[in-house]
C-alpha positions as CSV (number, residue, x, y, z in Angstrom):
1,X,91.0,72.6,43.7
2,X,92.9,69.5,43.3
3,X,95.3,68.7,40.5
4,X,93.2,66.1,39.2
5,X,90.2,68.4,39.2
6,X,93.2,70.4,37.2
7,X,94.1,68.0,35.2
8,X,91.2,66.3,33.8
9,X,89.8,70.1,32.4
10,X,92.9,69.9,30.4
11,X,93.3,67.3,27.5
12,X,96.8,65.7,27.6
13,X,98.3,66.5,24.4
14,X,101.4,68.1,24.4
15,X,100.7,71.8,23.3
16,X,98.7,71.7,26.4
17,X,101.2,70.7,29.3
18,X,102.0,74.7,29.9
19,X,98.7,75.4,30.8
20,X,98.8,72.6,32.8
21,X,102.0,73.3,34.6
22,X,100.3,77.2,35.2
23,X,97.0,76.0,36.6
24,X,98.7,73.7,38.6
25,X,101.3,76.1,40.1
26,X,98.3,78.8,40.6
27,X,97.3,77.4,44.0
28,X,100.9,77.4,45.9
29,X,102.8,79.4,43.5
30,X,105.0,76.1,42.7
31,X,104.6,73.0,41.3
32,X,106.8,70.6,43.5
33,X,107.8,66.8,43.0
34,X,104.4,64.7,43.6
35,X,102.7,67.5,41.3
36,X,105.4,67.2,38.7
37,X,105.0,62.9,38.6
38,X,100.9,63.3,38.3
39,X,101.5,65.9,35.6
40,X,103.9,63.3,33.6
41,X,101.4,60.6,33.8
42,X,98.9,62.3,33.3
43,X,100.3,63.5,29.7
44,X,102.3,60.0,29.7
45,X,105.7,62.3,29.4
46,X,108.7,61.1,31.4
47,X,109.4,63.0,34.2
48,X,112.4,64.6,33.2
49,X,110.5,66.3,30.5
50,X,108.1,68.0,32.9
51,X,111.4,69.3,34.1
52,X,113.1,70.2,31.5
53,X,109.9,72.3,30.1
54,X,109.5,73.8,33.5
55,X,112.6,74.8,33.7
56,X,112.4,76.8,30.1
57,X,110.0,79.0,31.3
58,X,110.9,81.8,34.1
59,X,107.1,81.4,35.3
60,X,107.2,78.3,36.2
61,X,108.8,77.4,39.6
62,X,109.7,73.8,40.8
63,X,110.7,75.2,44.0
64,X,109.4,77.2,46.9
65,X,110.0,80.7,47.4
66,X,111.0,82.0,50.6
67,X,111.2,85.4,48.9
68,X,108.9,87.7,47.4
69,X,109.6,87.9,43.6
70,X,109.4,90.7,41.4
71,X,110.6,90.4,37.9
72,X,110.9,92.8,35.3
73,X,110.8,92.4,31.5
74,X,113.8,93.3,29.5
75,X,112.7,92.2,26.0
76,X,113.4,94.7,23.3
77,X,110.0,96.6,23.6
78,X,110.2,96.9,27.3
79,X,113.9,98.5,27.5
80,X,112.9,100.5,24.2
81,X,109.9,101.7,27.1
82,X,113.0,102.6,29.5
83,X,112.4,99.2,31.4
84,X,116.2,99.5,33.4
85,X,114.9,102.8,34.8
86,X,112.1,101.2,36.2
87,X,114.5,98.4,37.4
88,X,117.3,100.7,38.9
89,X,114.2,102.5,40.8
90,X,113.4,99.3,42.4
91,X,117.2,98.0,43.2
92,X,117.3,101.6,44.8
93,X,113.9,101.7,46.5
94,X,114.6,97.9,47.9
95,X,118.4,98.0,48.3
96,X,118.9,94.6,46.1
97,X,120.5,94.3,42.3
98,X,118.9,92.9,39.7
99,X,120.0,88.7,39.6
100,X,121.8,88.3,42.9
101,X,120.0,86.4,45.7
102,X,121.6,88.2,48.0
103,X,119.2,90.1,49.6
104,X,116.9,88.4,52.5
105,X,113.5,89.2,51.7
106,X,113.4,90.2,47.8
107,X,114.5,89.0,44.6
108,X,115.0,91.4,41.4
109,X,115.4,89.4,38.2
110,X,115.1,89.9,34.4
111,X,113.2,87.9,32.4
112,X,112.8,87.9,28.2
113,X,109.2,88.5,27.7
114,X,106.1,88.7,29.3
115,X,104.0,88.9,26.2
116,X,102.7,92.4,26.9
117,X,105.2,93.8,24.5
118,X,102.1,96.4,24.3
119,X,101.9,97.3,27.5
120,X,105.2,97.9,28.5
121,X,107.6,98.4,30.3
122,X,106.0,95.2,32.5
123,X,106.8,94.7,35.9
124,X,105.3,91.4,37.7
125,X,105.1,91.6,42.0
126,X,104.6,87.9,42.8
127,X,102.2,86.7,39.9
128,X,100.7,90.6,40.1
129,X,101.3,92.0,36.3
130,X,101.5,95.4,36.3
131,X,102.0,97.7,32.9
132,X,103.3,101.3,31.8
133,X,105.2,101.1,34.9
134,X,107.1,104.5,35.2
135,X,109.8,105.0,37.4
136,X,108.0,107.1,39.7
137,X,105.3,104.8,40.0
138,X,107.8,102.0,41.4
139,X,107.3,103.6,45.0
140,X,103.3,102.7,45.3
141,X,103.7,99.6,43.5
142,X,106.2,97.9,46.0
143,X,104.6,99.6,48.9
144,X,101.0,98.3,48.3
145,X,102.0,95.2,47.1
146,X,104.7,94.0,49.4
């Protein structure tokens, strides 16, 4: 679908421009320049807004990924859900540590909340939300999904 298609099922106020930035990044899992400049005249925003929003939300990517992302919630109900043994199960199973780029194919990172406090500890596989993740589950989930 184009992102006018996008754009016009989404009225331009303000409180609406993260839905639009999320539909629009659904289709190449980033929202990149000429995307960003119809989204800011579309909600008649300068474009260094749409950047600076974008930017404030881990979700949102302005880039392309040449790696396949995996990102793990570390808010208070997650760790409280032993979140960083999920996360050390998944630096050991892929060889990488959490926040360094390092690694060639896979990046770990940390992010404050993925609003499934409920459900955690939350672990999303490249847009793939996945919930009550146990460390010993951390095996299947990378394997079948990467």
């Amino acid at each position: 679908m184009s992102l006018q298609k996008i754009l016009v099922q989404i009225e331009p106020k303000p409180e609406n421009l993260l839905r639009a930035l999320k539909a629009a990044q659904k289709e190449n899992k980033y929202i990149g320049e000429k995307e960003c400049e119809k989204i800011a005249d579309y909600f008649s925003l300068p474009l260094a807004r749409i950047y600076s929003f974008a930017s404030f939300f881990n979700e949102i990517r302005t880039k392309k990924e040449t790696k396949k992302n995996i990102r793990i919630c570390s808010g208070g109900p997650c760790l409280s859900k032993d979140s960083a043994k999920v996360a050390r199960q998944i630096e050991m199973l892929l060889g990488l540590e959490a926040g360094n780029d390092a690694h060639p194919k896979y990046k770990l990172e940390y992010i404050s909340c993925l609003g499934l406090c409920d459900r955690g500890p939350v672990v999303e596989v490249e847009g793939q939300i996945f919930e009550r993740v146990k460390p010993e589950m951390v095996d299947d989930i990378i394997q079948s999904y990467l």
